[in-house]
C-alpha positions as CSV (number, residue, x, y, z in Angstrom):
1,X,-131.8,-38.1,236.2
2,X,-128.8,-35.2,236.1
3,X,-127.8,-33.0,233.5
4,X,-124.8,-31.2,233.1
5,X,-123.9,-28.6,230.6
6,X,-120.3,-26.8,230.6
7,X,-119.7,-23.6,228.4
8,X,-115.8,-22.3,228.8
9,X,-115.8,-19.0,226.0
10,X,-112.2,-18.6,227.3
11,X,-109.4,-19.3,229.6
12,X,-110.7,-17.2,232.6
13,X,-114.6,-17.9,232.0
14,X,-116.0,-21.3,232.9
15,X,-119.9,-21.3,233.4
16,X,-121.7,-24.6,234.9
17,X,-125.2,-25.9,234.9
18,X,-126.5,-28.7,236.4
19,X,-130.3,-30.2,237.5
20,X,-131.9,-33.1,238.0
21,X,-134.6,-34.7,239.8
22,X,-134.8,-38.2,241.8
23,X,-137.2,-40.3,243.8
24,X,-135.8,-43.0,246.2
25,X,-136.9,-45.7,248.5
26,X,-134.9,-46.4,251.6
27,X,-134.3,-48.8,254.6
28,X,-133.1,-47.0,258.0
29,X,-132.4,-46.9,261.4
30,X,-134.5,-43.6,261.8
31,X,-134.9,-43.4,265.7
32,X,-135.0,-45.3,269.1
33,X,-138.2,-47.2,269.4
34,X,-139.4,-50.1,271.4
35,X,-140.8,-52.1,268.5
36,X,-137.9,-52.2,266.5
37,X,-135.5,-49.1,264.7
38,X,-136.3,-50.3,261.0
39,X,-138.2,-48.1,258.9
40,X,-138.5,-47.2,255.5
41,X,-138.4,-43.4,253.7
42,X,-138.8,-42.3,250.6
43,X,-137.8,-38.3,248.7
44,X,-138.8,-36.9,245.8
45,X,-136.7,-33.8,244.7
46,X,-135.9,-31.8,242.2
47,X,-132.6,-29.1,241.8
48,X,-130.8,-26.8,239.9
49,X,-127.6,-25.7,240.5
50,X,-125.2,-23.0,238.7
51,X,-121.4,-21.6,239.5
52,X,-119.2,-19.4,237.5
53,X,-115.6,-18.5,237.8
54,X,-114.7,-15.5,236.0
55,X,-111.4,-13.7,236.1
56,X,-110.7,-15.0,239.9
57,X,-114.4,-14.5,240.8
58,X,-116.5,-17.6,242.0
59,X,-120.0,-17.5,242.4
60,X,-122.4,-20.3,243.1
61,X,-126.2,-20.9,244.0
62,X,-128.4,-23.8,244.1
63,X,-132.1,-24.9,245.0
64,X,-133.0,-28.2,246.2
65,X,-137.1,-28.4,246.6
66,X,-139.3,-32.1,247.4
67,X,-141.3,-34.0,249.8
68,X,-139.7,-36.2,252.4
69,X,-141.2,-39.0,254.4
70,X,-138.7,-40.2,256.9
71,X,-141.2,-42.6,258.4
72,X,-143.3,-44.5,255.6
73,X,-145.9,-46.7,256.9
74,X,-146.1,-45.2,260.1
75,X,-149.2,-44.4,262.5
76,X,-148.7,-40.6,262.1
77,X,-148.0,-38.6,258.7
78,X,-144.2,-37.9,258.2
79,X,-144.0,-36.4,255.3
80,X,-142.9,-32.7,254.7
81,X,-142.3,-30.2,252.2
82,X,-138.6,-28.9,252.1
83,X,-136.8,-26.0,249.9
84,X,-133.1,-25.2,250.0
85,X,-131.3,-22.3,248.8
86,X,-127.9,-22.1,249.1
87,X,-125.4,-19.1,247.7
88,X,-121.7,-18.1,248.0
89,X,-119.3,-15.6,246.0
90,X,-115.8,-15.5,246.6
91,X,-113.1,-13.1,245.0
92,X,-108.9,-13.5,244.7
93,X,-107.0,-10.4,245.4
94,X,-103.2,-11.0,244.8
95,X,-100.5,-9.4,246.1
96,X,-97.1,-10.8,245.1
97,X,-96.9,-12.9,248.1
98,X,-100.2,-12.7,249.6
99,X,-103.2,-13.7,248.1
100,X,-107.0,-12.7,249.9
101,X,-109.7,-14.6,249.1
102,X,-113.0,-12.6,251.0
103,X,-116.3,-13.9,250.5
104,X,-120.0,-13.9,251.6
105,X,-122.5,-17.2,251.8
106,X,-126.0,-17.1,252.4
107,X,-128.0,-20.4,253.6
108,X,-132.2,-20.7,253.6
109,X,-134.1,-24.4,254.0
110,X,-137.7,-24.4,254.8
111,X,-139.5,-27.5,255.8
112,X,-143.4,-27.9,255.9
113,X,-145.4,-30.4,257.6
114,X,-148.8,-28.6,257.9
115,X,-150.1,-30.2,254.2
116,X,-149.6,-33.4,256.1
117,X,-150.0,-33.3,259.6
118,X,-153.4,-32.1,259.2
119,X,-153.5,-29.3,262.1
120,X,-153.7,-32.3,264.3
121,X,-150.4,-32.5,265.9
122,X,-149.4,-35.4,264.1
123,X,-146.3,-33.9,262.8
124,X,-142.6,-33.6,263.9
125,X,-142.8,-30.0,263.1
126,X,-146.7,-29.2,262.9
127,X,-145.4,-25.8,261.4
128,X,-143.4,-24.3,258.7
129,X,-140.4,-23.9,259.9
130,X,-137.5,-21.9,258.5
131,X,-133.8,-21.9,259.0
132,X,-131.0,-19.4,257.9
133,X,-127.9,-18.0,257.9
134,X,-125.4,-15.5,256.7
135,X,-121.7,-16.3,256.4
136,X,-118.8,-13.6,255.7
137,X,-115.4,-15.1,255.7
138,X,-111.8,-13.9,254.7
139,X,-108.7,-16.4,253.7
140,X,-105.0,-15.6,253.2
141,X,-102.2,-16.9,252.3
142,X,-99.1,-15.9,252.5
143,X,-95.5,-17.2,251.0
144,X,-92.6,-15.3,252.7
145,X,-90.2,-17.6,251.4
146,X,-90.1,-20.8,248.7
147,X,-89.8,-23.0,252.2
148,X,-92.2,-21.6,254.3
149,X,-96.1,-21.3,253.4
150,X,-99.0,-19.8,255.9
151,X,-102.0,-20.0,255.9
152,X,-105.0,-18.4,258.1
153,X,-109.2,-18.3,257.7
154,X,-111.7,-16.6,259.6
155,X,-115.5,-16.9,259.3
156,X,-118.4,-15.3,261.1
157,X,-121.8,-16.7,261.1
158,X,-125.1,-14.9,261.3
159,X,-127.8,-17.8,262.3
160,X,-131.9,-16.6,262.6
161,X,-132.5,-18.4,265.8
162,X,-129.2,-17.7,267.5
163,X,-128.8,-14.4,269.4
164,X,-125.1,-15.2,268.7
165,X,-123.0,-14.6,266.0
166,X,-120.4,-17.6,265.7
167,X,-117.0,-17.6,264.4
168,X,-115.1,-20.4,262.9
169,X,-110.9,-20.1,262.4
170,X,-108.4,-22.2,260.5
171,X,-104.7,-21.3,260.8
172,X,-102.3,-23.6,258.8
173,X,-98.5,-23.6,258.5
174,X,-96.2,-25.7,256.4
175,X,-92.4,-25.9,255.6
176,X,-90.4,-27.7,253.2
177,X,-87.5,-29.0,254.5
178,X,-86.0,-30.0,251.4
179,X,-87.5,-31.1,247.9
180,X,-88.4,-34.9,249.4
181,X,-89.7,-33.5,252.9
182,X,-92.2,-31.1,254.3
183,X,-94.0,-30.5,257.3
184,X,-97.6,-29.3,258.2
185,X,-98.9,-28.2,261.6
186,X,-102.7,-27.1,261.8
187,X,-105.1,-25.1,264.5
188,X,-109.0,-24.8,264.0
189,X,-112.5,-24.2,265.5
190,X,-115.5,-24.9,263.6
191,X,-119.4,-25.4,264.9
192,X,-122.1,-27.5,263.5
193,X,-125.0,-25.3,261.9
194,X,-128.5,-25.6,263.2
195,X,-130.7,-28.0,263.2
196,X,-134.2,-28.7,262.1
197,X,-135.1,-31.0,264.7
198,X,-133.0,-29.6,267.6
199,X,-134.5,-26.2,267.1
200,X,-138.1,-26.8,266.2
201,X,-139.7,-30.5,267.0
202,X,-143.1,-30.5,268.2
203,X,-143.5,-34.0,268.3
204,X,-146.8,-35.6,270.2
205,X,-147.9,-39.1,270.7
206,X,-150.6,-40.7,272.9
207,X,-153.1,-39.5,275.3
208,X,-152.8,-38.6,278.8
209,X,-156.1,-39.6,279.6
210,X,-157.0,-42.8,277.1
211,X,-153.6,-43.9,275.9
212,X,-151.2,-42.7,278.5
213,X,-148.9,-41.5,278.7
214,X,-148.3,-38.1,276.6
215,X,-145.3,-37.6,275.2
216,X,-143.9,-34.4,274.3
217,X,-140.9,-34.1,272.2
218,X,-139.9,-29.7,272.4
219,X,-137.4,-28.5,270.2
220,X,-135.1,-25.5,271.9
221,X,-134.5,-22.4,269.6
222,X,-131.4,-20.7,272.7
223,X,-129.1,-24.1,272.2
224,X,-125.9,-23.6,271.8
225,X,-124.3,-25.1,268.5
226,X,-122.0,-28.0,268.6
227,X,-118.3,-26.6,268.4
228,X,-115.0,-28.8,268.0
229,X,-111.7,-27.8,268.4
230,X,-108.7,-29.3,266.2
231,X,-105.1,-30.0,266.3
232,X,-103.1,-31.3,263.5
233,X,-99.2,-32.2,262.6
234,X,-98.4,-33.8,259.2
235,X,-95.3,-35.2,257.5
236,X,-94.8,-35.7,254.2
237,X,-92.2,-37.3,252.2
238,X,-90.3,-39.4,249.8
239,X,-89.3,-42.1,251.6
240,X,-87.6,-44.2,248.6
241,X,-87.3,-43.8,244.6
242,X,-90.9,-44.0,243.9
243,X,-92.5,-44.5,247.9
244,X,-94.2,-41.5,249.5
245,X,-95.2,-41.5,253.1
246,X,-98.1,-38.9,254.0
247,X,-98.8,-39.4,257.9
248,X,-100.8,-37.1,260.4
249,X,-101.6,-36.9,264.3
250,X,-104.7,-35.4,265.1
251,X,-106.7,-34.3,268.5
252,X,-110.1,-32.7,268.3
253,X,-112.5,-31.7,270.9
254,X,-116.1,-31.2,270.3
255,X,-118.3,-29.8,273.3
256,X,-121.7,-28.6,273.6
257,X,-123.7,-31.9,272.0
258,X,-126.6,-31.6,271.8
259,X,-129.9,-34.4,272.8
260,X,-133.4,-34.7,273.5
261,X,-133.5,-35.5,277.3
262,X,-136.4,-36.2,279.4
263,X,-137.2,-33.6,281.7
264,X,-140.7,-34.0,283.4
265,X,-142.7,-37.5,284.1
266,X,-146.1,-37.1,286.0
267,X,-149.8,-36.4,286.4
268,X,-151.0,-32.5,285.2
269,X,-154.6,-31.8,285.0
270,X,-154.7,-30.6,281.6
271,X,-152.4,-33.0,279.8
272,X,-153.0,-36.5,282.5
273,X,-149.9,-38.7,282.4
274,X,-147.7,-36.8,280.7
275,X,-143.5,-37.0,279.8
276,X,-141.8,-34.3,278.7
277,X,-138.4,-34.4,276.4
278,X,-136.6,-31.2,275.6
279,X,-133.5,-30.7,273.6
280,X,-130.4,-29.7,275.7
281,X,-126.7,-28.7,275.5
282,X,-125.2,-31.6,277.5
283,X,-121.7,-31.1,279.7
284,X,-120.6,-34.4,277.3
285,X,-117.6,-33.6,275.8
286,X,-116.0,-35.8,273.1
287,X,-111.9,-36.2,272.5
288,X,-110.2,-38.4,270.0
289,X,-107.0,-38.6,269.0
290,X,-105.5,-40.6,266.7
291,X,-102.9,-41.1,263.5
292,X,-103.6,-41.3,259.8
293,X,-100.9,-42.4,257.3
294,X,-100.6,-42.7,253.5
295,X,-98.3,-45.0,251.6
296,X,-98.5,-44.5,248.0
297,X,-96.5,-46.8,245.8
298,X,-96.0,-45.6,241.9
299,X,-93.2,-48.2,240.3
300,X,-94.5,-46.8,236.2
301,X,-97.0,-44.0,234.7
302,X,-99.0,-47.3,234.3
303,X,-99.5,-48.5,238.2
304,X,-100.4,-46.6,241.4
305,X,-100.7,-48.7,244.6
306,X,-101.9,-46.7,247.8
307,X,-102.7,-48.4,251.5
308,X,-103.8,-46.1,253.8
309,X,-105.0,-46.8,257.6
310,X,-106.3,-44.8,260.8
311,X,-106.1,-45.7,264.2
312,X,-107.8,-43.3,266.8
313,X,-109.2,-43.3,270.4
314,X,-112.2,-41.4,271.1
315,X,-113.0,-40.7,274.8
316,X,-115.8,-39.3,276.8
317,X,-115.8,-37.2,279.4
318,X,-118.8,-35.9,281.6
319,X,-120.8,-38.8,280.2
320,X,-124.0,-39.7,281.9
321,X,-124.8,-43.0,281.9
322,X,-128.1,-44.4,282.4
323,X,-129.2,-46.3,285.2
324,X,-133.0,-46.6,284.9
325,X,-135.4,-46.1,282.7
326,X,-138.6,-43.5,282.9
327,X,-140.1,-45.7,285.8
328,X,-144.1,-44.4,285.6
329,X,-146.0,-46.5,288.1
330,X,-149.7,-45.2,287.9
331,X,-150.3,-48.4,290.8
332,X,-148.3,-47.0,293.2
333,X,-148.2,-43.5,291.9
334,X,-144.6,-43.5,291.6
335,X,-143.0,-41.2,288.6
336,X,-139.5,-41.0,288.4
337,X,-137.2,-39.3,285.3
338,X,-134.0,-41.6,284.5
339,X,-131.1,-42.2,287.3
340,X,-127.8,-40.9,285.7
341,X,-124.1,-41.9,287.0
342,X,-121.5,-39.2,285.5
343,X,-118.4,-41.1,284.2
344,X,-115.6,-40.9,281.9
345,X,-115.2,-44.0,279.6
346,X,-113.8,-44.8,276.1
347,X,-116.6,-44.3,273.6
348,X,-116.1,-47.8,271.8
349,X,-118.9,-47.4,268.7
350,X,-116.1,-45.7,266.7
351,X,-113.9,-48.6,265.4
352,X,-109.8,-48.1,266.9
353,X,-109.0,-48.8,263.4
354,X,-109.7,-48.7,259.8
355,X,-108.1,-48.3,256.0
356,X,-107.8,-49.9,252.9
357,X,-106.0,-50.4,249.7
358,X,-106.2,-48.6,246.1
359,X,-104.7,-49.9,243.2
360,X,-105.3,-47.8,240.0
361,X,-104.3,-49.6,236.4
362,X,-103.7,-48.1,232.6
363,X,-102.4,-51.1,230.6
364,X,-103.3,-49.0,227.4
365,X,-103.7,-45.5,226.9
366,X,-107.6,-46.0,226.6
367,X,-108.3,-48.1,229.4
368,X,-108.1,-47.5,232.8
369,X,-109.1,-50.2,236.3
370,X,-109.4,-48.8,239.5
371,X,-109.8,-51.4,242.5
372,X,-110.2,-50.9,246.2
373,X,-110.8,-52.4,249.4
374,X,-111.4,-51.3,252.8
375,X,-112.2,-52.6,255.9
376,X,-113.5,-52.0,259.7
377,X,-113.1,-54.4,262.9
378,X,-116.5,-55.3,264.4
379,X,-117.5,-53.7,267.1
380,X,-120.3,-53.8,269.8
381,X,-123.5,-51.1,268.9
382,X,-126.0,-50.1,271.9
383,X,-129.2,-48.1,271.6
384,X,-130.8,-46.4,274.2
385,X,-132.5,-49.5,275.6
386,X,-128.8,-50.9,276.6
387,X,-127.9,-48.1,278.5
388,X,-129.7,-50.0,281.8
389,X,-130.1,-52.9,280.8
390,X,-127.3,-54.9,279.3
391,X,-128.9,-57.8,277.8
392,X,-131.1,-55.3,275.4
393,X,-130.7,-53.3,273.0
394,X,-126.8,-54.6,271.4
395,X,-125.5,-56.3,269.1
396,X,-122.6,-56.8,267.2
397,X,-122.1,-55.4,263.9
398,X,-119.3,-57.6,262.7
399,X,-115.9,-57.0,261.0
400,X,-115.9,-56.5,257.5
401,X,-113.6,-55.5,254.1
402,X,-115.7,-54.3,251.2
403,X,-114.5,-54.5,247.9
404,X,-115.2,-52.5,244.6
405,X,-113.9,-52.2,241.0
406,X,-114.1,-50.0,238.0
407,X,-113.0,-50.2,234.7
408,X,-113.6,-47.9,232.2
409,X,-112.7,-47.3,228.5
410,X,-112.1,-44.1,226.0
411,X,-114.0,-44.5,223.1
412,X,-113.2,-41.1,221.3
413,X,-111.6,-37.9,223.1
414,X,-113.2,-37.7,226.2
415,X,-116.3,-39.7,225.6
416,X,-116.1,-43.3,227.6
417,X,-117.8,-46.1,229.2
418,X,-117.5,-47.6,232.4
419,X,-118.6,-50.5,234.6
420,X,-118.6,-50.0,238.1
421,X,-119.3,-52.9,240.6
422,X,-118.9,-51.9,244.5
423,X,-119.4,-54.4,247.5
424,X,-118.8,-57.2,245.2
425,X,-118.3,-61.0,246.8
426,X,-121.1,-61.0,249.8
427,X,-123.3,-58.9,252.1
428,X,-122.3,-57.6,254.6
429,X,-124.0,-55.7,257.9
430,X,-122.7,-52.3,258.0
431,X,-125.0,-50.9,260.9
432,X,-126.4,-52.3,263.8
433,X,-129.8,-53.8,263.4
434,X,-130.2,-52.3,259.7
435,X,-130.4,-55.0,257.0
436,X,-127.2,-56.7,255.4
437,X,-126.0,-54.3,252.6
438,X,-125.5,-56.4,249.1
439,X,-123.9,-55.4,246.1
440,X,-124.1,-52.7,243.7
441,X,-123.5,-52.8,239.6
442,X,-123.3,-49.7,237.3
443,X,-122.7,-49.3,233.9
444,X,-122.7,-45.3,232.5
445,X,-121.5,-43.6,229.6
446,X,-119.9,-40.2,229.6
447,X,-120.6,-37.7,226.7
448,X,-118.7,-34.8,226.3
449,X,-119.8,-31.8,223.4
């Protein structure tokens, strides 16, 4: 259930309000396992959320607050308490030609397993956990001439676990040739934010002694966050009467992943058979590069036709493959962590291509049909498991194109009605060993006051 409420006393004054609350029941892929990766979870939640724009100020805030269990069903207790605040106020100072747009945002989420976990370990967390930061950030733009347009963004980030401060950059340039032609060129630098589970897990299962072995899963608080580097050159034009052409080349590098890696496999006296898995920053770095193009066809005010497709190559390098598994054997008092080959290889789990087609409809002023498609090549998924042995642990999430219509109608001003029906004519697997995704039919009414 959401609400929305919109109060507009004038021109430069638009206030929003919006909450709502939710409970849903989910099938995932939540983790690597050796039964099998299915599993259910459910969230309950509630939130409000406000912004205001008010003679060239913005201002938002929202709160999110619920219980999560991301592993119904499940041996141990999964289920956490969570909040989430979130705030962020940004100003326009003009200048002619230059307009500034400074601004601060401030991030807080809190999740809770101690309710649940009982003080018995039994929890990804066992603790309540808190993560936050403080953002301060500064955008300009600047017009020196009708042609010529630049654009440049700086941001700073203050995180609670992270001794250091982080800053993210955008610089942006584009030029109009003419009326029909422009191009865009784009440099940037942007890092993931932290992460619950990098930074805190304190997950425990079995026994060192009775039900070897331990396992320790140890979150790391001195990680270094994810960062990836982009590059970006666009054209745009109007290829014919009626024909645009939007196309892009892009290159990004993202180093600094981060994963749990095994880091200890024996005997202790105080914890017995024991494995140890500890959150890393691994030398992996990821590279893809790759086109995107646009083709948007309007023949009439009536009909819009739009294809659009991406082909990309993403490529790994410092990739550590793995050989072996854990090998414990107790027998012959062998305990070895994985064996590792360092390669680079073509990271084949992102599809080389994919796209779609859009056709939007308005036969009469009132009505209005939207239809798309999309689709993806199949390609081959591995877990963990396949990593040493081949036959394990893959399949082959197939090729599919997924199909969805809407048609809505104006019954008085802005007030209408819609159907929406999305992945109509079959199932269709859309993630390896997850459960064939089936259709999904809407029907809504929108009321304005």
């Amino acid at each position: 259930l959401n609400t929305y409420l919109t109060y507009s006393p004038s021109q430069d004054v638009q206030l929003n309000l919006s909450a709502g609350l939710q409970d849903s029941y989910s099938q995932s892929a939540s983790q690597e396992n050796v039964g099998t990766p299915l599993s259910s979870r459910t969230n309950e939640s509630k939130y409000i959320y406000m912004n205001a724009n008010v003679h060239g100020l913005s201002a938002q805030f929202g709160y999110s607050t619920g219980v999560f269990d991301i592993l119904v069903s499940s041996v141990e207790d999964n289920r956490f308490d969570f909040n989430t605040t979130t705030a962020n106020v940004e100003y326009d100072l003009n200048f002619g030609k230059l307009t500034l747009r400074p601004g601060l945002n401030y991030q807080h989420s809190t999740n809770n397993d101690l309710p649940y976990a009982g003080g018995e370990q039994k929890g990804f967390l066992n603790a309540d956990r808190s993560l936050s930061n403080f953002g301060y950030f500064v955008r300009a733009d600047y017009s020196p001439t009708e042609k010529l347009r630049l654009v440049a963004a700086i941001r700073g980030d203050d995180f609670n676990i992270s001794e250091k401060d982080y800053l993210s950059y955008q610089l942006a340039t584009s030029y109009n040739l003419n009326e029909h032609n422009l191009l865009r060129a784009v440099v940037s630098q942007a890092n993931r934010g932290t992460f619950m589970a990098d930074s805190y897990s304190n997950y425990q299962t079995g026994n060192g002694f009775t039900d070897p072995p331990y396992v320790l899963y140890q979150g790391n608080e001195d990680l270094k966050l994810p960062t990836v580097r982009l590059f970006e050159v666009g054209y745009r034009g109007v290829i014919a009467p009626m024909l645009t052409l939007d196309v892009e080349l892009f290159h990004s590098i993202t180093t600094d992943i981060i994963s749990y890696v095994p880091t200890f496999v024996g005997v202790t006296p105080e914890l017995g058979l024991n494995v140890r898995v500890d959150y890393e920053n691994l030398d992996l770095e990821s590279i893809q590069t790759g086109v995107t193009f646009n083709l948007t066809y309007v023949p009439s005010d009536k009909l819009q036709l739009r294809t659009y497709a991406t082909v990309q190559r993403t490529q790994l390098k410092n990739y550590d493959k793995s050989l072996t598994p854990v090998i414990i054997d107790p027998i012959n008092n062998i305990y070895d962590l994985p064996v590792t080959e360092r390669m680079d290889t073509e990271h084949r789990q992102t599809p080389n291509v994919y796209g779609g087609v859009a056709v939007n409809f308005r036969p009469i002023d009132k009505l209005n049909l939207f239809a798309n498609t999309y689709f993806r090549p199949s390609h081959i998924y591995r877990h963990d498991y396949a990593a040493y042995e081949e036959t394990k642990g893959q399949t082959e999430v197939p090729g599919f194109a997924v199909f969805n219509v809407k048609a809505s109608y104006q019954l008085y001003k802005n007030n209408s009605v819609f159907i929406n029906a999305r992945n109509m004519f079959g199932t269709q697997e859309q993630f390896g060993f997850a459960d064939e995704v089936g259709g999904l039919y809407l029907f809504g009414v929108n009321l304005y006051f």
